[in-house]
N, C-alpha and C positions, 0 to 999 in steps of 0.2 A: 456252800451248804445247800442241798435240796434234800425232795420227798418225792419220790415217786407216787405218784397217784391215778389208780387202776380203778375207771367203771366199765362196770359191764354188765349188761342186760340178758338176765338171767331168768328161769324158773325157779320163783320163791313164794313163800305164803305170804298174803294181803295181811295178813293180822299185822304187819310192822308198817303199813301206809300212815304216811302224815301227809295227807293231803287234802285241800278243801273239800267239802260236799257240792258247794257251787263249782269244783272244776273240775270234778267227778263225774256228775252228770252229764251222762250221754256221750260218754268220752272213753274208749279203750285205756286201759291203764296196761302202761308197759310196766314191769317187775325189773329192779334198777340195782345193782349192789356195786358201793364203792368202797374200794379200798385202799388206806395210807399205808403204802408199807415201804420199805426198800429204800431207808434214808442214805445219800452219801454224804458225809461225812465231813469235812477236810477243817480240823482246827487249826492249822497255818495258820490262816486269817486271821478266827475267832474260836476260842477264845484263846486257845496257849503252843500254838506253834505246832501240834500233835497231829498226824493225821490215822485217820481209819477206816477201814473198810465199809462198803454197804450194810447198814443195821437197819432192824426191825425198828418204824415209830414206837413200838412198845418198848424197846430197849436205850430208846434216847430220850434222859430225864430232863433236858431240856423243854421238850412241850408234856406239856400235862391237860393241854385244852386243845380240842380241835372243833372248829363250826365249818359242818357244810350245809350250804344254802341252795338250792336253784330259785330264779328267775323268769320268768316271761314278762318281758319287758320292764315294766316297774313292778309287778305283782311278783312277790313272793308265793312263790308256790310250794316250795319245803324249807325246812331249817332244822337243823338238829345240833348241840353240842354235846361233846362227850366230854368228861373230865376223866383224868385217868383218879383212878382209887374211888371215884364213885358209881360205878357203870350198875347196871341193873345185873341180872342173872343171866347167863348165857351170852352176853356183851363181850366184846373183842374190844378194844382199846384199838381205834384204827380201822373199824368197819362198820360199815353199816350199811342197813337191807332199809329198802324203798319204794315205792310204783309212783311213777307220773305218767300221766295223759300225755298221747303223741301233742307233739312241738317242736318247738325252737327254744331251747332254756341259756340262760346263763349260770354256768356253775363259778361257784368263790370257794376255796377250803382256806380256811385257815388255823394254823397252830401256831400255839406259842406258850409261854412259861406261867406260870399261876404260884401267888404262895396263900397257905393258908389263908382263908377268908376271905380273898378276894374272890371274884366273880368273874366269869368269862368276859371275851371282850365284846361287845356290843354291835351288831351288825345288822344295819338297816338297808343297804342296799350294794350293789356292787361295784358305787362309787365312794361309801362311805361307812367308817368302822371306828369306834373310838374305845380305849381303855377306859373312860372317862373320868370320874373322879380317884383314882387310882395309879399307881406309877406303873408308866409300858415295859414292858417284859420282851425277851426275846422272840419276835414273831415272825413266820413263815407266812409265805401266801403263792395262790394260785386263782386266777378267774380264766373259765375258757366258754365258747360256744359248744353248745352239746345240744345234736338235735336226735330225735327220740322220733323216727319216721315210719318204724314197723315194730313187731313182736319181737323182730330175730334180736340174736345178740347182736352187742354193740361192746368194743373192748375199747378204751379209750389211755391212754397213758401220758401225764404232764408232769412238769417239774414243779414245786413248790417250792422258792426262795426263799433269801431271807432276804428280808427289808430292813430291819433295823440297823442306826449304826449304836456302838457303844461307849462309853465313858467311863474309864476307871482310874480315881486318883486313888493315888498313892503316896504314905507319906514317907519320908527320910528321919524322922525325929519319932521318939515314942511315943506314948498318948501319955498327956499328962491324966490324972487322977478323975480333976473335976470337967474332963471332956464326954460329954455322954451322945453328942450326935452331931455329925455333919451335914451343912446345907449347900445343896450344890443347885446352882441357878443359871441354866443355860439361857444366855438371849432370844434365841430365834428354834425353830423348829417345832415340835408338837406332838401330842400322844391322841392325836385322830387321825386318820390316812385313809386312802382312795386304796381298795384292794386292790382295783384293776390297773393304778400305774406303779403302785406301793411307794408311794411321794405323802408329803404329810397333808393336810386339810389349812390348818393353822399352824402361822410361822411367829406364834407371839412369844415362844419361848416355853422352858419346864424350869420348875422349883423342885426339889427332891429333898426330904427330908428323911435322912436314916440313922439308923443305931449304931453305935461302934461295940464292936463284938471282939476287937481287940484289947490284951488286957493292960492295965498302966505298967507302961514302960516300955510297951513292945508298937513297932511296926504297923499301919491299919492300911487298908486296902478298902474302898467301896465302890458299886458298882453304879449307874446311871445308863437307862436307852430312851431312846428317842427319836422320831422320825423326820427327815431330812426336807425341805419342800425341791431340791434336785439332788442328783446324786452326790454333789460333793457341796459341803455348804461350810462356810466359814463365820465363827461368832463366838462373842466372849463366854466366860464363863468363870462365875466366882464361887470361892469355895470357901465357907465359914464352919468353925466348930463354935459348937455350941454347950451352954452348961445342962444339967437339968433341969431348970426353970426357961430356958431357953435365950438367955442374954448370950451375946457374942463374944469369945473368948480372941477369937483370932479370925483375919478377913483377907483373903487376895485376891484380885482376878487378875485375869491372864485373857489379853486381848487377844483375838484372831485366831482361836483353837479351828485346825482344821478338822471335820467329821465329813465320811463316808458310807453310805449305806455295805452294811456285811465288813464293817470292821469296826477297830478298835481304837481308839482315840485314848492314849493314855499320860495322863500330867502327873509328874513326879517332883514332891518339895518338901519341905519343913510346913507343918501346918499347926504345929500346938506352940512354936515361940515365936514371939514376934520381934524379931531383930532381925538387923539389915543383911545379914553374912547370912542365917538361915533361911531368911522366909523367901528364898525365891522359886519360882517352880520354871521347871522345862517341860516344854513340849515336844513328846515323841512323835513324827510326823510320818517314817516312811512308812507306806506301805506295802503290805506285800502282797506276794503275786497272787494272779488272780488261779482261785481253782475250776476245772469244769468237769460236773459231774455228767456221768451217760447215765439214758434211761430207754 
């Protein structure tokens, strides 16, 4: 899965600078426009086997948030995020117009998935980014050197990955009645990460608490991401339903789940009875091949 990502130093109006007044002065401002376009695609991996052609980030409902930041050294020198469905007037979903003062920058873009009310994800530097109190979503990233040495154009083209791996169990048995939410508690990994190696921050583990949207009697599926501290990390993971007062109905873990960054990790069992013939779950391990997008 990547994102093609296009800057280029253009002539455009100052009115759209986000830039300081102390790094303004006295300092040509180059006129900057980048843009996410030209997703490839390949659900092989993630999520369901499908693959598709090159699409617009506007057309992949997957990211609904993207933050580009530059850098000079530790100073932030710009940041913008966009969310899709709230942009301002005349706003592209996937562009955006800029001026920085010649340099040496560090560019980060990042996108990834957002559900209602939550808030974009949090990026302070271009070694550090966190969902925060929030559960991680599908995310994309790219950090590169961008240096801004004259007026002329500058046409720049990267790939932005994915970094997340995923979790989705799934049950065998239908939901009973008084199951209203499952808690899935990975041991290790984290939902803060380093853009520039897209590896996690913290490996103390995620709690995940979600609703079951399946209806009694039928089949549930939920989903969990998470950021890995290497690409391939191994650790337990238990899975509880819950009532709606939130007492435990039913409890298993499953030692040694293996996770991968850009795939899917998926445990299949009985999770609403607790008997010895149902309640066991398997772990789907192979994975599949790897895809590689051009840009």
């Amino acid at each position: 899965m990547a994102v093609v990502v296009l800057l280029a130093a253009t002539s455009c109006s100052n009115e759209s600078i986000d830039v300081s007044n102390e790094q303004a002065v006295g300092q040509a401002l180059a006129p900057v426009t980048v843009s996410v376009s030209g997703f490839s695609v390949s659900q092989e991996e993630f999520p369901d086997g499908t693959t598709r052609a090159a699409e617009d980030v506007a057309d992949y409902s997957g990211v609904k948030a993207l933050t580009l930041a530059f850098y000079s050294g530790s100073t932030e020198t710009y940041k913008e995020t966009q969310t899709r469905g709230a942009l301002e007037e005349g706003e592209t979903f996937g562009e955006f117009s800029l001026s920085l003062p010649l340099g040496s920058y560090t560019m980060v873009v990042i996108g990834h998935g957002l559900n209602d009310g939550e808030p974009a994800v949090t990026l302070t530097s271009p070694t550090e980014a966190t969902f925060g109190e929030h559960p991680a979503r599908e995310t994309f990233v790219t950090t590169q050197t961008v240096n801004i040495a004259s007026m002329d154009a500058v046409d720049i083209s990267a790939t932005l990955n994915r970094i997340i791996a995923k979790l989705q169990v799934v049950s065998t048995d239908g939901r009973t009645a008084n199951a209203a939410k499952v808690r899935v508690t990975m041991s290790a990994g984290g939902k803060a990460f380093n853009p520039t190696t897209g590896l996690a921050i913290s490996n103390t583990g995620i709690i995940n608490t979600l609703g079951i949207s399946a209806a009694a009697g039928t089949t549930s599926s939920s989903n969990s991401y998470l950021f890995l501290v290497t690409d391939e990390q191994t650790m337990d993971v238990t899975i509880e339903t819950l009532d709606a007062d939130g007492a435990v109905l039913f409890s298993k873990t499953v030692n040694n789940v293996p996770f991968k960054r850009n795939r899917v990790t998926k445990l299949t069992g009985a999770m609403y009875t607790n008997n010895s013939v149902s309640g066991a779950f398997q772990v789907e391990t192979g994975w599949l091949s790897d895809y590689n997008g051009t840009f």
